[in-house]
TIRO-2110 file (N, C-alpha, C; in Angstrom, 1 decimal):
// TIRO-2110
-86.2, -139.2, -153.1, N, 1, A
-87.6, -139.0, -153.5, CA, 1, A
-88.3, -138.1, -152.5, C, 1, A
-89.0, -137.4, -152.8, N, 2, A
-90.0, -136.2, -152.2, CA, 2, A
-91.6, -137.2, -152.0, C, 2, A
-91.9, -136.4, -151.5, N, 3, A
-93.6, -136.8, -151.0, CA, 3, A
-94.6, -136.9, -152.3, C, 3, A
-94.2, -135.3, -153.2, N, 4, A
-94.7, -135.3, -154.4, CA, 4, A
-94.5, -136.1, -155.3, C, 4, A
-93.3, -136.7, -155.7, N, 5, A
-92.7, -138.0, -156.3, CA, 5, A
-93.8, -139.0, -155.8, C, 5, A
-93.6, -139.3, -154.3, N, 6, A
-94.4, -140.4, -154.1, CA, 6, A
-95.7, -140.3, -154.8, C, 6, A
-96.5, -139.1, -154.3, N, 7, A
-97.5, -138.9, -154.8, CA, 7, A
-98.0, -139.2, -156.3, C, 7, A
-96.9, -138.5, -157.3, N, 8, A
-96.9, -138.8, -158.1, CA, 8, A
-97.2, -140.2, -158.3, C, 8, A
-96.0, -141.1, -158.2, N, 9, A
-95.8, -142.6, -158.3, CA, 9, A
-97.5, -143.3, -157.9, C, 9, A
-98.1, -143.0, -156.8, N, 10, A
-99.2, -143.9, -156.2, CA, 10, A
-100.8, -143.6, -157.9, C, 10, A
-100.2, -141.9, -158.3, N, 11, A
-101.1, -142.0, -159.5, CA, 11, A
-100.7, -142.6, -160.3, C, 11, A
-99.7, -142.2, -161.0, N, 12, A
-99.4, -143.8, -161.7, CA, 12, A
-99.5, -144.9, -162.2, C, 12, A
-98.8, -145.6, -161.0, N, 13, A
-99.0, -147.0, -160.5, CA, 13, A
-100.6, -147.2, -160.9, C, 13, A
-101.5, -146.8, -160.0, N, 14, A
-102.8, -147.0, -159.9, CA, 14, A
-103.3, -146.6, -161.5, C, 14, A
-103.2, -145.6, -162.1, N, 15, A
-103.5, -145.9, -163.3, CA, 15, A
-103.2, -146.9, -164.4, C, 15, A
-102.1, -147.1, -164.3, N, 16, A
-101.5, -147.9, -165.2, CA, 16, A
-102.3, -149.5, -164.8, C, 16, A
-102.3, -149.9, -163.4, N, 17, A
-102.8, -151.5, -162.5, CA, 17, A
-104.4, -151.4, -162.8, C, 17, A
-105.1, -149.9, -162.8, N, 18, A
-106.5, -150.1, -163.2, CA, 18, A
-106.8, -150.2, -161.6, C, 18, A
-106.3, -150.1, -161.0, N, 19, A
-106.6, -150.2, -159.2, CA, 19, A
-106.4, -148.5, -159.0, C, 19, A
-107.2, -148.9, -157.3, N, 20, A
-107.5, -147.1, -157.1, CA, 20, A
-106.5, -147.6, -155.3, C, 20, A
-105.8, -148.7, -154.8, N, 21, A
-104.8, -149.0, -154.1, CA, 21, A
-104.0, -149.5, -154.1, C, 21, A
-102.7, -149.0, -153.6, N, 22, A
-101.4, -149.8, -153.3, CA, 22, A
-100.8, -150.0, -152.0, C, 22, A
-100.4, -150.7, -151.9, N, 23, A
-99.5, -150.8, -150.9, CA, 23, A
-97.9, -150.3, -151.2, C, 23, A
-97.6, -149.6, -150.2, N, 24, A
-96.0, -149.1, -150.6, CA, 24, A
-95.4, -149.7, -149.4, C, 24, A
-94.5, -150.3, -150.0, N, 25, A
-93.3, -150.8, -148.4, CA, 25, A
-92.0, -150.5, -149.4, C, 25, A
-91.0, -151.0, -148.5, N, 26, A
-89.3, -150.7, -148.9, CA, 26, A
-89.5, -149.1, -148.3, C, 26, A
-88.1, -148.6, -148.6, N, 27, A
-87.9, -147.3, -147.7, CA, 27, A
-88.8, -146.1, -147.7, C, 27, A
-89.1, -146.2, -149.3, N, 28, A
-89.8, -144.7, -149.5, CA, 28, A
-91.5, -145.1, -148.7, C, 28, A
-91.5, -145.8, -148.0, N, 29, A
-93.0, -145.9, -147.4, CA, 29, A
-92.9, -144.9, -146.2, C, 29, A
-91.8, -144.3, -145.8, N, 30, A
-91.4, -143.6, -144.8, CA, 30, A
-92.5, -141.9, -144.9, C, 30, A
-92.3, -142.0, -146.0, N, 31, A
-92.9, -140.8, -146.1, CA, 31, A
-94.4, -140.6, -146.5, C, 31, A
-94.9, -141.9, -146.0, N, 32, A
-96.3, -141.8, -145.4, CA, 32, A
-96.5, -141.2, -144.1, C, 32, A
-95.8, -141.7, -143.2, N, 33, A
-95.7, -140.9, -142.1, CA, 33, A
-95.5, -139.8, -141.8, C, 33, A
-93.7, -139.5, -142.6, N, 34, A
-93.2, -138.5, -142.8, CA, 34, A
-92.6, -137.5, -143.7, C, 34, A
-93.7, -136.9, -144.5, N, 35, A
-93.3, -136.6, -145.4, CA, 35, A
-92.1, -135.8, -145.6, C, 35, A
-91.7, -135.2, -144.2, N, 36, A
-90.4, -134.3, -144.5, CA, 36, A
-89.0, -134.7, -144.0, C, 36, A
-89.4, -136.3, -144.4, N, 37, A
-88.3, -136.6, -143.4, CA, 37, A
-86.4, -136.8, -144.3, C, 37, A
-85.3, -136.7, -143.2, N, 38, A
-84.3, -136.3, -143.6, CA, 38, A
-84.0, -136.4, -145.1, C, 38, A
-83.3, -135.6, -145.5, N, 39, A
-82.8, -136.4, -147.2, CA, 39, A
-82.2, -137.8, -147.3, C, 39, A
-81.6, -138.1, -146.4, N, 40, A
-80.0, -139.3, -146.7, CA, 40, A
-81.6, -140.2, -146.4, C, 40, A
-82.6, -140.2, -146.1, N, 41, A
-83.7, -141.3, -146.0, CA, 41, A
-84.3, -141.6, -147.0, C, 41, A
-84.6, -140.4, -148.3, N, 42, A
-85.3, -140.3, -148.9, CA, 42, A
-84.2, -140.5, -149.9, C, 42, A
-83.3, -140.6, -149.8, N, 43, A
-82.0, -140.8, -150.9, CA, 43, A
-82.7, -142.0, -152.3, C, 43, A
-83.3, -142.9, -151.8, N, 44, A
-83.2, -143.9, -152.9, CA, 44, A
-84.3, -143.2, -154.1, C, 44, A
-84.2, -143.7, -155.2, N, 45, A
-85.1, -143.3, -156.5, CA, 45, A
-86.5, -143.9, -156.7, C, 45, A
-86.2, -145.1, -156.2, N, 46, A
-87.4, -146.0, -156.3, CA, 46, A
-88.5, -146.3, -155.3, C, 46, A
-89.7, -146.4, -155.5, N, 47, A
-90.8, -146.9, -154.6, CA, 47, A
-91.3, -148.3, -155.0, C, 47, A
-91.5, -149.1, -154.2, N, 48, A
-92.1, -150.5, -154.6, CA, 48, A
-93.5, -150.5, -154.0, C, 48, A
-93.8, -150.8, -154.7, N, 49, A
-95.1, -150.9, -154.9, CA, 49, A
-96.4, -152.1, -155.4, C, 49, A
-97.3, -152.4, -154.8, N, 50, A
-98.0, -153.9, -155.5, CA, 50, A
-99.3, -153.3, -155.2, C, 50, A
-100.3, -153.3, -156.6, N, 51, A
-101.7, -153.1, -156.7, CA, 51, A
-102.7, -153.9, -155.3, C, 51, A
-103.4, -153.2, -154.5, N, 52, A
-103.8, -154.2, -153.2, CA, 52, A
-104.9, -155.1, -154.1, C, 52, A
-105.8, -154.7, -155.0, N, 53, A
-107.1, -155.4, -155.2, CA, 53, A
-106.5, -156.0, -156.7, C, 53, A
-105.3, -155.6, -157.2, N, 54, A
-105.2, -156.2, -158.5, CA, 54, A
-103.5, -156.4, -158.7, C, 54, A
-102.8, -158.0, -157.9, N, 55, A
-101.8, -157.8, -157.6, CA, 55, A
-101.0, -158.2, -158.6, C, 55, A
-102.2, -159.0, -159.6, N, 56, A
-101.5, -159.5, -160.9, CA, 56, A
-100.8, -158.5, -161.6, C, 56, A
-101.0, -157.7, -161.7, N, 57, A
-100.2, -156.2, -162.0, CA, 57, A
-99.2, -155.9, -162.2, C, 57, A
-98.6, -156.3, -161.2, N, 58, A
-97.5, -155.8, -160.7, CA, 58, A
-96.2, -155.6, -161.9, C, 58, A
-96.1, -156.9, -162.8, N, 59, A
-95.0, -156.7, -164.3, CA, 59, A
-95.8, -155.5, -164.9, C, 59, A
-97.3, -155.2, -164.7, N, 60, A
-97.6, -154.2, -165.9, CA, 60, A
-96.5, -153.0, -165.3, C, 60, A
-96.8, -152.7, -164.3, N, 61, A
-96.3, -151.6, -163.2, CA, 61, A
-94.7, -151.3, -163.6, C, 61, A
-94.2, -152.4, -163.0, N, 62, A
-92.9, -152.5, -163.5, CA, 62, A
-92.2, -152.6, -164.8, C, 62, A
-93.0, -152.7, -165.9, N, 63, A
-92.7, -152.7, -167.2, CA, 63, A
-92.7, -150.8, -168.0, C, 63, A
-94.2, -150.3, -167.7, N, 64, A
-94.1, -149.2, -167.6, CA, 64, A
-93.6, -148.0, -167.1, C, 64, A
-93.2, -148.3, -165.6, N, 65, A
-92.9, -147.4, -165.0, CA, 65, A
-91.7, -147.5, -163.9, C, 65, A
-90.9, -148.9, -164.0, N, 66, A
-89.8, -149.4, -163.5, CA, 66, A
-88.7, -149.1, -163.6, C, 66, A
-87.4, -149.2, -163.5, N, 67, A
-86.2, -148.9, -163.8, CA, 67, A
-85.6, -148.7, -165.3, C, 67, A
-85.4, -148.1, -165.9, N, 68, A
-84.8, -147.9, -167.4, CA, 68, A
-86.2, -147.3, -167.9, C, 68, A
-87.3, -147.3, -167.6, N, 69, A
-88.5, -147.0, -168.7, CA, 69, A
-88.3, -145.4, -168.8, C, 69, A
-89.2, -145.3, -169.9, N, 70, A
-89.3, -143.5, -170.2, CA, 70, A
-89.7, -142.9, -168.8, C, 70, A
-90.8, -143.1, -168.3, N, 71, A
-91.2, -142.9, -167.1, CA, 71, A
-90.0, -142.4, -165.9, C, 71, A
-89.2, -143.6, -166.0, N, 72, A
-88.2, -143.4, -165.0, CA, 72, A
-86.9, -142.1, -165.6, C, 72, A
-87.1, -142.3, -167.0, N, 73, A
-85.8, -141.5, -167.7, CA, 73, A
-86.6, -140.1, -167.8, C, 73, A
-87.6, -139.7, -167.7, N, 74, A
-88.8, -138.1, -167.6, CA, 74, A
-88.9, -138.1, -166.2, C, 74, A
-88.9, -138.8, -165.5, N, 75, A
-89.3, -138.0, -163.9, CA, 75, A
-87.7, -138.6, -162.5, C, 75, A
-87.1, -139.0, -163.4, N, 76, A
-85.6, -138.9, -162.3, CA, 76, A
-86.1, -140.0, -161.4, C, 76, A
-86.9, -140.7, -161.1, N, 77, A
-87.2, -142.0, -159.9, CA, 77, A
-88.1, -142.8, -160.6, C, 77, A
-88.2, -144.3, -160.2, N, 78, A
-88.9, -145.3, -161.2, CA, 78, A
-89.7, -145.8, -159.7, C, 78, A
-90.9, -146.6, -160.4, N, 79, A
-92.1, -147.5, -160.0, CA, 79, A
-91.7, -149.1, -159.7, C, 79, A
-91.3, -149.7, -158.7, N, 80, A
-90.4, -151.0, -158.8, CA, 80, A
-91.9, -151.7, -158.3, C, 80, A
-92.3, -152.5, -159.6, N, 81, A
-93.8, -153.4, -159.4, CA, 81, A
-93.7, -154.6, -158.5, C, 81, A
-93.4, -154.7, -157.5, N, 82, A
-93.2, -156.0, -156.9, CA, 82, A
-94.0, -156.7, -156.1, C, 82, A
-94.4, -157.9, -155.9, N, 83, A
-95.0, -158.5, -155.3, CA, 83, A
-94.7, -158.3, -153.3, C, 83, A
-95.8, -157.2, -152.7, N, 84, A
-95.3, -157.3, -151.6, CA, 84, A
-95.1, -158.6, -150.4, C, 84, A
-95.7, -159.6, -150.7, N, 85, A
-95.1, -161.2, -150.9, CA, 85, A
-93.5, -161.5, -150.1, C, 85, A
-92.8, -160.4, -150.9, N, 86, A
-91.3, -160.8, -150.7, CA, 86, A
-90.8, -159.7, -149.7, C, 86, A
-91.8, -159.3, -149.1, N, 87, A
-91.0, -158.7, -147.8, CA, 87, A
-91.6, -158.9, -146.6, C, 87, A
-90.8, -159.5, -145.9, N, 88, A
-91.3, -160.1, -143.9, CA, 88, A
-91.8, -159.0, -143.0, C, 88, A
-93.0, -159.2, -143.0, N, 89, A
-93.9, -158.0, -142.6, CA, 89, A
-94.5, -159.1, -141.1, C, 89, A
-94.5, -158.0, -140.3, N, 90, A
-95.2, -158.4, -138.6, CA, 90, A
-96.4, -158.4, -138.5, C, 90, A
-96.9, -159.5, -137.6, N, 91, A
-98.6, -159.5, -137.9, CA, 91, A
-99.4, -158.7, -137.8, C, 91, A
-100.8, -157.8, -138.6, N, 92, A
-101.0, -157.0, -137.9, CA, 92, A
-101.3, -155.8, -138.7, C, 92, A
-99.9, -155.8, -139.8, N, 93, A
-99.4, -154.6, -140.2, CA, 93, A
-100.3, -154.1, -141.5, C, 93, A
-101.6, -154.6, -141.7, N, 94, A
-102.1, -153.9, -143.2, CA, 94, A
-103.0, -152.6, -142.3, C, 94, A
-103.5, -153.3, -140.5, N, 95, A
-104.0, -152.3, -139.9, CA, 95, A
-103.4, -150.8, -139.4, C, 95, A
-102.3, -151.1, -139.6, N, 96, A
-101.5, -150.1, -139.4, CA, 96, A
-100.6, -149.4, -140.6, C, 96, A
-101.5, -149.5, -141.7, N, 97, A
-100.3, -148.6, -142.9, CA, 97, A
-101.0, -147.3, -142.7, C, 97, A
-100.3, -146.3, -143.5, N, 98, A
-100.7, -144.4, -143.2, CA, 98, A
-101.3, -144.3, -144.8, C, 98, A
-102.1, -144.1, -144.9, N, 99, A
-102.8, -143.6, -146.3, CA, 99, A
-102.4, -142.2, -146.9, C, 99, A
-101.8, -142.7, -148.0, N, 100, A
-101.7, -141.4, -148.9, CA, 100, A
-102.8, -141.0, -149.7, C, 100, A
-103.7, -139.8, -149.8, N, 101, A
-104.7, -139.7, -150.9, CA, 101, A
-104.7, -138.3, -150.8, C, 101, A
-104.9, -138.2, -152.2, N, 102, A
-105.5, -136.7, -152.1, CA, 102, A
-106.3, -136.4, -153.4, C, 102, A
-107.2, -135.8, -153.5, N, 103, A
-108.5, -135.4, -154.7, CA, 103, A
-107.6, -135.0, -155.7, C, 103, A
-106.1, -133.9, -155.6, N, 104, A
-105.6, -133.7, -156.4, CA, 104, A
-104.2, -134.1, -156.9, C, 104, A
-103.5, -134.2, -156.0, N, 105, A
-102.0, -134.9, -156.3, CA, 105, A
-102.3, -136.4, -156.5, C, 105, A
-103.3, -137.4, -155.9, N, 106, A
-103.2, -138.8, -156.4, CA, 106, A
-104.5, -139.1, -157.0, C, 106, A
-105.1, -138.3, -157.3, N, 107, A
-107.0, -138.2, -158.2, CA, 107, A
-107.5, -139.1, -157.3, C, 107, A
-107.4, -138.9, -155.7, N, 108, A
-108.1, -139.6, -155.2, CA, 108, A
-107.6, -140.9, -154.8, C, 108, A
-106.6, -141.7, -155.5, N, 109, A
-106.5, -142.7, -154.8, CA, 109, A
-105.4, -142.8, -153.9, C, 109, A
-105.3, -144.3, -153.5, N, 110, A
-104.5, -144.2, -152.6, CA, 110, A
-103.4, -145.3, -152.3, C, 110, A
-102.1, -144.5, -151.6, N, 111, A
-101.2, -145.3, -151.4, CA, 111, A
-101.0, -145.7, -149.7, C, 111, A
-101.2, -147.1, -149.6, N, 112, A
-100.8, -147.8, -148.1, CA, 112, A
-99.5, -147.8, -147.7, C, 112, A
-98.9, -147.0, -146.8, N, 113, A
-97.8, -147.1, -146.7, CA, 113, A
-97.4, -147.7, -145.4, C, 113, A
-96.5, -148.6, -145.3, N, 114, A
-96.1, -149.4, -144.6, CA, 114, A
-95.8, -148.6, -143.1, C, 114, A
-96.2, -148.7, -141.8, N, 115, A
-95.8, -147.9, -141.2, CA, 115, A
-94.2, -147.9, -140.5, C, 115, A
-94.1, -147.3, -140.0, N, 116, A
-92.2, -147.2, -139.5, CA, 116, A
-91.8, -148.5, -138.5, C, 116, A
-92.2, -148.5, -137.7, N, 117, A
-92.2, -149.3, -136.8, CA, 117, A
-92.1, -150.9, -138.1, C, 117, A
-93.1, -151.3, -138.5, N, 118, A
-93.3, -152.4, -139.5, CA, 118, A
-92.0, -152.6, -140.4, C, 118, A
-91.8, -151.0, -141.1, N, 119, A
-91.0, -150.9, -141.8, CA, 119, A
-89.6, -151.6, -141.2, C, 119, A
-89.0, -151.0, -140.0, N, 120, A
-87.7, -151.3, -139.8, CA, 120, A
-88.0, -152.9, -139.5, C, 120, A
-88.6, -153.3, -138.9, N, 121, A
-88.8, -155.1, -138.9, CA, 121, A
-89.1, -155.5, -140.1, C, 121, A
-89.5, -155.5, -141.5, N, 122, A
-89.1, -155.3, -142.5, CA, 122, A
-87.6, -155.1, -142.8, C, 122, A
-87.1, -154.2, -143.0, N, 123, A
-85.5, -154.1, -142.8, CA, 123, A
-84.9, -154.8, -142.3, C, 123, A
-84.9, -154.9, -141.1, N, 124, A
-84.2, -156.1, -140.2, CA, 124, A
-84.2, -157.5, -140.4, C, 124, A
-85.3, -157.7, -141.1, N, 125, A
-85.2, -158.9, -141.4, CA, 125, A
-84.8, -159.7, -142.8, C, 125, A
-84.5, -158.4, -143.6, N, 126, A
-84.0, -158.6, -145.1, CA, 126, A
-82.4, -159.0, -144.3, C, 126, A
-82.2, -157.6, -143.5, N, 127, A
-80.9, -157.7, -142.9, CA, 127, A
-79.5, -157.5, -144.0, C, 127, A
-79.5, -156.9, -145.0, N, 128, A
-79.1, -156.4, -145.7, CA, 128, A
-78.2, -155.2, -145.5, C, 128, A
-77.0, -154.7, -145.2, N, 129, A
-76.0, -153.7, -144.9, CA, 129, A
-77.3, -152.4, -145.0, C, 129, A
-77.3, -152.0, -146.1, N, 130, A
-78.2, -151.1, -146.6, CA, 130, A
-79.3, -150.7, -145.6, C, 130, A
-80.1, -152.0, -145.3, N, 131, A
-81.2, -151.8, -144.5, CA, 131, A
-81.0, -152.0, -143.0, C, 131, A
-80.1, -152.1, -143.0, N, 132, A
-79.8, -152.1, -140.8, CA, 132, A
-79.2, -150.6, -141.1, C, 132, A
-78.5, -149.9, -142.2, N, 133, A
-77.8, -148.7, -142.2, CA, 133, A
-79.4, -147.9, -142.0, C, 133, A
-79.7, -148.3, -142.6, N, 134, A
-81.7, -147.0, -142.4, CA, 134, A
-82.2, -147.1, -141.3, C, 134, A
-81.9, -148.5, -140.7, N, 135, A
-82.8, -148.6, -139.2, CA, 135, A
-81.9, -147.8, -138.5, C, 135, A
-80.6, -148.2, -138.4, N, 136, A
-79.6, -147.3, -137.3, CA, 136, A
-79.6, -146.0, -137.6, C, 136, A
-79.9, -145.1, -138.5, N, 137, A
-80.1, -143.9, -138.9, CA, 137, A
-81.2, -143.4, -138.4, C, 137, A
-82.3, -144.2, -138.4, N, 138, A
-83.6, -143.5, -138.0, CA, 138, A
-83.5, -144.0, -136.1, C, 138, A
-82.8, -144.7, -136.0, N, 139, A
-82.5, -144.6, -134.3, CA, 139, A
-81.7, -143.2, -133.5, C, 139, A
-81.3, -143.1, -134.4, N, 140, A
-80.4, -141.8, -134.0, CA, 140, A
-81.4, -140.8, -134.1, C, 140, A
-82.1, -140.8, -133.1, N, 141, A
-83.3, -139.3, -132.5, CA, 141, A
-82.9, -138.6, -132.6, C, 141, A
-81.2, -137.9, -132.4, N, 142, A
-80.6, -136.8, -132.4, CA, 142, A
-80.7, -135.7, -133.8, C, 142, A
-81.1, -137.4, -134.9, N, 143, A
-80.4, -136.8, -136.2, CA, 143, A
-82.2, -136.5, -137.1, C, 143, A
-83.0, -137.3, -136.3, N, 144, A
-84.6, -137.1, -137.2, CA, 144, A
-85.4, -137.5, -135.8, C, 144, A
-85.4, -136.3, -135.2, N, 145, A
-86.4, -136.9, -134.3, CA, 145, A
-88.0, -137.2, -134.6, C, 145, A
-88.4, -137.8, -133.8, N, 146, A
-89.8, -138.5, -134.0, CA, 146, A
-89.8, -139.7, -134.9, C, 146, A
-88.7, -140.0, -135.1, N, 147, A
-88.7, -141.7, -135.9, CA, 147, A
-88.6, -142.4, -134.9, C, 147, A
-89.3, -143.7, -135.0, N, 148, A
-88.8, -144.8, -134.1, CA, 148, A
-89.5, -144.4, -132.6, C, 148, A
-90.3, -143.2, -132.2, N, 149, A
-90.7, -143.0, -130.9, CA, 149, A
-91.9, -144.3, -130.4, C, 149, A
-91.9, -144.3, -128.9, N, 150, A
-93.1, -145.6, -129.1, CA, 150, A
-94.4, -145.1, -129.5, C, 150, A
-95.0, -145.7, -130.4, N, 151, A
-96.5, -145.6, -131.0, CA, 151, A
-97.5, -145.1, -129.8, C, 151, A
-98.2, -143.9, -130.3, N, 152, A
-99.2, -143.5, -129.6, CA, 152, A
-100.1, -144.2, -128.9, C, 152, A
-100.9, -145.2, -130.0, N, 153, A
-101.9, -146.6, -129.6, CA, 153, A
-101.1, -146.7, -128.2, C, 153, A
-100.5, -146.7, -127.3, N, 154, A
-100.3, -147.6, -126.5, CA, 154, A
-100.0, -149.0, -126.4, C, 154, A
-100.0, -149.6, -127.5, N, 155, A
-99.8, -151.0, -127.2, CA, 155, A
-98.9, -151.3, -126.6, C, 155, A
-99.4, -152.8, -126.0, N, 156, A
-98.4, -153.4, -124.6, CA, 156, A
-97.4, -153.6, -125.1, C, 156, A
-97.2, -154.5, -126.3, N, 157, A
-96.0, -155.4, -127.0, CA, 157, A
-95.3, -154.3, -127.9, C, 157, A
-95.5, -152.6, -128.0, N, 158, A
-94.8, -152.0, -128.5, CA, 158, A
-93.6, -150.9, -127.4, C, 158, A
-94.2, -151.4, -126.8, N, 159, A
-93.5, -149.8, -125.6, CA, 159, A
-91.8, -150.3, -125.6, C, 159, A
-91.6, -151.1, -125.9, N, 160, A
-90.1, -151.7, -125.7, CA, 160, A
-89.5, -151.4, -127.2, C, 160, A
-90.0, -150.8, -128.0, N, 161, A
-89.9, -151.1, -129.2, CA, 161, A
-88.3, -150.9, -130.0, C, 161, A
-88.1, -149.4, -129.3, N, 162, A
-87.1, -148.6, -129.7, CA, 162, A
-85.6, -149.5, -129.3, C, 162, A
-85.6, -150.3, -128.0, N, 163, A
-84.8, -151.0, -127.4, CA, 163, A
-84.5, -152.0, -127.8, C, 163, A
-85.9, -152.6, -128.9, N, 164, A
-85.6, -153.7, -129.5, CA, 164, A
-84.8, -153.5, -131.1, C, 164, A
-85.4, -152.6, -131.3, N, 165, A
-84.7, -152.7, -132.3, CA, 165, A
-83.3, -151.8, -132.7, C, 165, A
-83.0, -151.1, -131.6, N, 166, A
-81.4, -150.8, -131.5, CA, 166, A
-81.0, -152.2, -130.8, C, 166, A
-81.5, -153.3, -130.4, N, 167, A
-80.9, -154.5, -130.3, CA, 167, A
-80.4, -155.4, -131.3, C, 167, A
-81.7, -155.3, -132.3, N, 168, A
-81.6, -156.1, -133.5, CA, 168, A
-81.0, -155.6, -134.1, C, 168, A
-80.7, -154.7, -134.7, N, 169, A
-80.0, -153.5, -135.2, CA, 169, A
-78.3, -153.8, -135.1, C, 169, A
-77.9, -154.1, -134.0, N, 170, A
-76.8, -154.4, -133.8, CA, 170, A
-76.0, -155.5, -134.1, C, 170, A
-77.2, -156.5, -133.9, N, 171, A
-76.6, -158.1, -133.9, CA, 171, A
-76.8, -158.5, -135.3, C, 171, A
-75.9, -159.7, -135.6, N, 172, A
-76.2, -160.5, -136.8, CA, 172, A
-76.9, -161.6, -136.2, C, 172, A
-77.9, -162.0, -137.8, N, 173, A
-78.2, -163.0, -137.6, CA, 173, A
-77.2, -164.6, -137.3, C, 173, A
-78.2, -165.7, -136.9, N, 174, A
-77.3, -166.5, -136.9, CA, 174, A
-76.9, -166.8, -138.1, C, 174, A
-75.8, -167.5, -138.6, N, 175, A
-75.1, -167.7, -139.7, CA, 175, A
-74.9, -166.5, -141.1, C, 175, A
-74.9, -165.4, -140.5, N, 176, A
-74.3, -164.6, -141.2, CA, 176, A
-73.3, -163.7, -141.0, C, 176, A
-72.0, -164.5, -140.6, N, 177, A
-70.2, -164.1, -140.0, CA, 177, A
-70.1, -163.9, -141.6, C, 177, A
-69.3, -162.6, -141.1, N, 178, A
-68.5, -162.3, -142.3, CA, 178, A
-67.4, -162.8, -142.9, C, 178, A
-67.2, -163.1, -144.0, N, 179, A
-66.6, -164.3, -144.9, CA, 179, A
-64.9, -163.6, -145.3, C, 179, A
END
């Protein structure tokens, strides 16, 4: 997915919900921050997405513009309407999403996008092959630098951040040995 995809997607979404915001988490929220960031990151087709002011929405979203729809079969990536409910987000984190808007590419409105930092704790806590494979990728500074650097804010409880999560990153949770 591209930026303009995204972009695309946030007009959409919002037209279709009758809302003028979203919230975007799962991977493609990455390119709130960074819009140019590696391909193998922006690999997936889908953005998830939930109306912020109108969350009841969400089946409309995904009915029109989700996986299998014309939508998805005319623009090569689909709208996954989901209740952001279902992903373990750190306290904190609506103050810290990156706004997408623009007068022309989203008529103005706008998409909240999960920030990176959030995101991979998010990931990590699905804990899902897939998603510790995205955190360890975006660890690898060699390969996309400026992911994962510590947050400008200064915050106290973030400076360790990079450490922590090439820790978590590594370990399994308890009771998930492989079978």
């Amino acid at each position: 997915m591209t930026r303009d995809q995204l972009e695309h997607a946030i007009r959409a979404a919002c037209d279709v919900s009758s809302d003028t915001e979203l919230w975007i988490f799962g991977s493609q929220a990455l390119l709130g921050e960074f819009p140019n960031a590696p391909e193998s990151l922006r690999a997936s087709i889908e953005v998830d997405v939930q109306p912020k002011n109108r969350p009841e929405t969400v089946d409309v979203i995904d009915g029109a513009l989700g996986e299998l729809s014309i939508f998805h079969q005319t623009h090569g990536f689909y709208v996954h309407g989901i209740s952001i409910e279902s992903a373990m987000l750190p306290d904190g984190w609506e103050q810290r999403t990156i706004p997408i808007s623009d007068p022309v590419k989203t008529r103005g409105k706008t998409g909240l996008c999960i920030e990176v930092h959030d995101l991979a704790a998010s990931k990590l806590a699905a804990y899902r092959e897939k998603d510790r494979e995205f955190v360890r990728y975006n660890l690898n500074t060699g390969r996309s630098p400026g992911l994962f650097q510590p947050r400008p804010d200064g915050a106290r409880d973030r400076d360790d951040e990079c450490d922590r999560l090439t820790i978590l990153c590594g370990q399994r949770r308890h009771g998930q040995e492989a079978g």
